[in-house]
C-alpha positions in Angstrom: 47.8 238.9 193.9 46.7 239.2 190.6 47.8 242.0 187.8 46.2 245.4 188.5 44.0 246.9 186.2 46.7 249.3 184.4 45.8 251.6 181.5 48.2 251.0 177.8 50.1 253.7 177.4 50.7 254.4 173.9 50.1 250.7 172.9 52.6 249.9 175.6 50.8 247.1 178.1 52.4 247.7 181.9 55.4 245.9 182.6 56.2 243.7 186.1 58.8 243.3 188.3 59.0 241.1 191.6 61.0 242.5 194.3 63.0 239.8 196.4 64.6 239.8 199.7 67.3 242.5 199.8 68.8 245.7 201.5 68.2 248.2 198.9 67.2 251.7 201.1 64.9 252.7 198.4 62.7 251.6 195.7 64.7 254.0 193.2 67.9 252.0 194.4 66.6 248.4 193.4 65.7 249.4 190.2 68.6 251.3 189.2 70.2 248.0 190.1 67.8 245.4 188.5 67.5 247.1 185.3 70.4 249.2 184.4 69.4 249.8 180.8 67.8 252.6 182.3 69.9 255.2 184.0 68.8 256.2 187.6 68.3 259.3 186.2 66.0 258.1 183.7 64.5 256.2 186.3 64.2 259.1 188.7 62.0 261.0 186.3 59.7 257.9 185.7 58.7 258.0 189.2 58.5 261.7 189.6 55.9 261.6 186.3 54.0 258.8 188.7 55.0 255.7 185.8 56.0 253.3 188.3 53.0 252.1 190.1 52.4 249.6 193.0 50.0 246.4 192.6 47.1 248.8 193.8 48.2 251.1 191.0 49.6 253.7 192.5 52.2 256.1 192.2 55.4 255.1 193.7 58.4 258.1 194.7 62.0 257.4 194.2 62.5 257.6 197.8 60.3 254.9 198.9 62.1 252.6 201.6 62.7 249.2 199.9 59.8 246.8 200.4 60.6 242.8 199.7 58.3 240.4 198.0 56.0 243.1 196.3 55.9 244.4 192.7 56.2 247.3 190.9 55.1 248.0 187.5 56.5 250.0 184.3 56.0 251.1 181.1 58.9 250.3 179.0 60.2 253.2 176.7 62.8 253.6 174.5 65.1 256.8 173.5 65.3 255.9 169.9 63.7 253.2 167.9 64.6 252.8 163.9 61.2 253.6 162.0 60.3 250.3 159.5 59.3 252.2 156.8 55.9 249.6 156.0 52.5 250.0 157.1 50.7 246.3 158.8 47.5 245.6 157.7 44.6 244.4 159.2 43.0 241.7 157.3 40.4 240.4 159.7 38.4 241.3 162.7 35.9 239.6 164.6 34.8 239.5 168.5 37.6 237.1 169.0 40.5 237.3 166.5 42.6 239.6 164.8 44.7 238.8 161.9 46.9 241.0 160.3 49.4 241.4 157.7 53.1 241.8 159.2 55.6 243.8 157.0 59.4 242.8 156.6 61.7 244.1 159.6 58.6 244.7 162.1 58.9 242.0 165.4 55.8 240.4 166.5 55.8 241.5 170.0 58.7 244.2 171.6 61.8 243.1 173.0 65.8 244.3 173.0 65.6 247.4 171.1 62.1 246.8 169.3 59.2 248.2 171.1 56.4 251.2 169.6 57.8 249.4 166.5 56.5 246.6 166.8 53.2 244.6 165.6 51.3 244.4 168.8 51.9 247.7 169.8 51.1 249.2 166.1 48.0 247.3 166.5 46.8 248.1 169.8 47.5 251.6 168.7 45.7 251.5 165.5 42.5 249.4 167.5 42.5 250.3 171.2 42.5 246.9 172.0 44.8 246.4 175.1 44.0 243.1 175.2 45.5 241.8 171.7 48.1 239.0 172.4 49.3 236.3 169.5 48.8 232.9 168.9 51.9 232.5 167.4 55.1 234.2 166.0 57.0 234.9 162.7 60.4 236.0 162.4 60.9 239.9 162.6 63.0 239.3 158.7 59.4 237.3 157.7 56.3 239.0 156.1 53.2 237.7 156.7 50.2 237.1 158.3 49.7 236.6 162.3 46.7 235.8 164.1 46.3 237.4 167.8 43.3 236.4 169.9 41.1 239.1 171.6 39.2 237.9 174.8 41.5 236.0 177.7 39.0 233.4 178.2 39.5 232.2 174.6 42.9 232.5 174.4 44.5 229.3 175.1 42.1 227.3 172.8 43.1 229.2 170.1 47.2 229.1 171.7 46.7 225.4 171.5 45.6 224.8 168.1 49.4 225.7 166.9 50.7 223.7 170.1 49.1 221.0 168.7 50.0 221.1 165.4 46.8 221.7 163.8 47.0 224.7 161.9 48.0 224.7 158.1 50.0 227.1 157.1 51.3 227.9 153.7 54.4 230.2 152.5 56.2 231.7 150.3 60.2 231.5 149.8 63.0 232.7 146.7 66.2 231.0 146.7 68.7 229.3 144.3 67.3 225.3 143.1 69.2 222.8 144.3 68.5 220.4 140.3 70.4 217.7 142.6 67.4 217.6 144.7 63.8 215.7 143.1 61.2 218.4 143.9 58.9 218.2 145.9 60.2 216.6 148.7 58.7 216.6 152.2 61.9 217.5 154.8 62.3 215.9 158.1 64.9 216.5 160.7 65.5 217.2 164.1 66.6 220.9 165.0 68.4 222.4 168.4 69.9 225.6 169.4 73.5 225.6 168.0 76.9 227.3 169.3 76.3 229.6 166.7 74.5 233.1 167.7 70.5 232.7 166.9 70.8 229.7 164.5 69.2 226.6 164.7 70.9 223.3 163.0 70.3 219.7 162.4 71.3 216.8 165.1 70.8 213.2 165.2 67.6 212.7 167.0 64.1 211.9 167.3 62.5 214.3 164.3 61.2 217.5 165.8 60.3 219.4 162.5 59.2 218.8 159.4 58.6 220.9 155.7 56.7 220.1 152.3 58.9 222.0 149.7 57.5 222.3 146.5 58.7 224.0 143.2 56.1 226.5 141.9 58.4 229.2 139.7 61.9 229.4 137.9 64.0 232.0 136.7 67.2 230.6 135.9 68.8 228.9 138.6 66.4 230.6 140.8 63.2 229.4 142.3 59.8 230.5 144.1 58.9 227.9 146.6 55.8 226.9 148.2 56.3 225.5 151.7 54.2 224.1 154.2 55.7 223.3 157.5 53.9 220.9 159.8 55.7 221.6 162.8 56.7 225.3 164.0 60.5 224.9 164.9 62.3 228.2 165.6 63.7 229.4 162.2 62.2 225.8 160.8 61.9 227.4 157.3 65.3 228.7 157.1 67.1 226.0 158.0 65.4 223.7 156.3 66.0 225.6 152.9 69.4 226.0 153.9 69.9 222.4 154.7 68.6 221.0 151.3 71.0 223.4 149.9 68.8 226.3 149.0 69.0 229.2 151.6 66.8 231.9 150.8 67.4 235.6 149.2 68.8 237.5 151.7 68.7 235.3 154.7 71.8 236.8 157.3 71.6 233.7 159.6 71.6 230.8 157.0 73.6 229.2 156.2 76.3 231.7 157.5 75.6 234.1 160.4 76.6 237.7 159.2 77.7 240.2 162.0 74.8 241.9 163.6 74.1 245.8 162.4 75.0 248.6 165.6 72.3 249.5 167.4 73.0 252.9 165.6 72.8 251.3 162.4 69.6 251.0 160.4 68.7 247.7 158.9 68.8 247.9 154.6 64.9 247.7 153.9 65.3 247.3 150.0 67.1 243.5 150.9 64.0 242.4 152.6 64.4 238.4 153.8 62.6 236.4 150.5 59.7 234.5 153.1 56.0 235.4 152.9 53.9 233.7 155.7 51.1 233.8 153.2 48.0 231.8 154.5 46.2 230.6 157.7 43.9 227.7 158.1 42.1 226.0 161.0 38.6 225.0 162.7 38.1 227.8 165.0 37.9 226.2 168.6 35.6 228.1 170.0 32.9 229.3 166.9 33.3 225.6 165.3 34.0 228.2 162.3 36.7 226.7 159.9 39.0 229.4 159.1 41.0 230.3 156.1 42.9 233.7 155.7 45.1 234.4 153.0 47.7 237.6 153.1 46.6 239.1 149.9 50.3 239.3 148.6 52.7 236.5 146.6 56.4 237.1 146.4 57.7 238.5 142.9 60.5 236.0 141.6 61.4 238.5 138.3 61.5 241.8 140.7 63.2 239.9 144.0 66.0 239.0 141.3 66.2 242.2 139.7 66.7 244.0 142.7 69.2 241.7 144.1 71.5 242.1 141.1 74.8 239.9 141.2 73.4 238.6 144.2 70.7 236.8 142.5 73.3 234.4 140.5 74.2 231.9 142.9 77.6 230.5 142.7 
């Protein structure tokens, strides 16, 4: 059975969840179970207020017996979500794309304890389109720009063209030059999952990823970078720089993983991560269009530096 036709609820799409074979006596009692993050009391009220639906979309009470091998469907909400004190921007729109301008701190898409702050859901706020999804991702430390596709037919041509690497994409980095190291130099490597929390490192391998680094600024031993990545490895660009010996302003994986802030905690938005996803090219798969969108913004060496003080001479 397909997804019902469900309404977004403050930018929030509908959430599933498949019910298996079990002796739960209510529906209130599975999901209490399945998803503890939310109290049974919390989950209690949700039904009363008619926010957990069947697939026919409708309302489903707490005390409904236990029915295997259906689904029920949510809409997430969290008590308390830490405010990212930049506005998105949206720097094109047409009948089948949106790209927009990501600030520092802001996900892509909600998960853990990001959701209203979020990209997607600012955006289907902001254009009461429910049916935004993205073609790709940046890292919720990166700036920059992200395209999202618009009609579901279209969407998996446009998916593909970064599955199969033919998008060109250009950034932005600040961090410490490596003089050991001739520059430019195109990077190659092979990156997996390590033990470490979140970070990604270098095996011995067939090559999975791949950079262009290039030199395009200096400020004493300090550097803005141009990089092009041609393959789109998780945290490619950061481990990369950190790998040539050059990790960038304010990175807190690489190279060393600094304990995560408490949920309590806010992050500190004046040490933004120094990476600017700043442009976009391809041939539009389904207009025959080629496409080239540029960000608007450039990273500032001389300010990054100032406002990193004794951080910003590296040892």
């Amino acid at each position: 059975m397909s997804k019902p036709e469900l309404p977004t609820i403050n930018g929030v799409s509908a959430s599933c969840v498949a019910l298996p074979h079990g002796d739960w006596p209510t529906m209130l009692d599975y999901l209490a179970h399945r998803i503890p993050a939310v109290s049974r009391g919390d989950w209690a009220s949700r039904m009363g207020k008619g926010e957990v639906v069947d697939a026919d979309g409708r309302s489903v009470p707490a005390d409904s017996p236990y029915r295997a091998h259906t689904k029920l469907y949510y809409w997430r909400s969290l008590p308390f979500e830490h405010k990212v004190p930049f506005d998105e921007e949206v720097v094109f729109q047409d009948d089948y794309l949106v790209v927009a301008y990501k600030p520092h701190f802001l996900p892509v898409t909600p998960k853990g304890r990001y959701l209203q702050e979020t990209l997607l859901v600012r955006l289907k706020r902001k254009l009461g389109i429910d049916t935004l999804v993205p073609m790709h991702r940046i890292d919720r430390e990166t700036a920059g720009l992200v395209a999202f596709t618009i009609q579901p037919h279209t969407r998996d041509a446009y998916q593909g063209l970064f599955r199969d690497k033919l998008v060109n994409k250009t950034y932005e980095a600040i961090a410490p030059v490596n003089t050991a190291l001739a520059l430019p130099v195109v990077h190659r490597s092979r990156l997996e999952e390590s033990e470490r929390f979140m970070a990604m490192h270098e095996v011995d391998g067939p090559l999975n990823a791949e950079t262009h680094v290039d030199l395009i600024e200096t400020a004493g031993s300090w550097g803005k970078f141009r990089l092009s990545p041609v393959t789109g490895q998780k945290h490619q660009l950061r481990a990369h720089m950190a790998a040539l010996g050059m990790p960038l302003l304010h990175d807190q994986i690489y190279p060393e993983l600094l304990p995560a802030l408490p949920p309590e905690v806010a992050p500190d938005f004046s040490r933004p991560l120094q990476l600017l996803a700043q442009s976009l090219s391809f041939l539009d798969p389904v207009t025959g269009e080629q496409r080239h969108f540029h960000c608007g913004r450039s990273l500032d060496l001389q300010a990054a530096l100032a406002q990193a003080g004794a951080l910003a001479s590296p040892a």
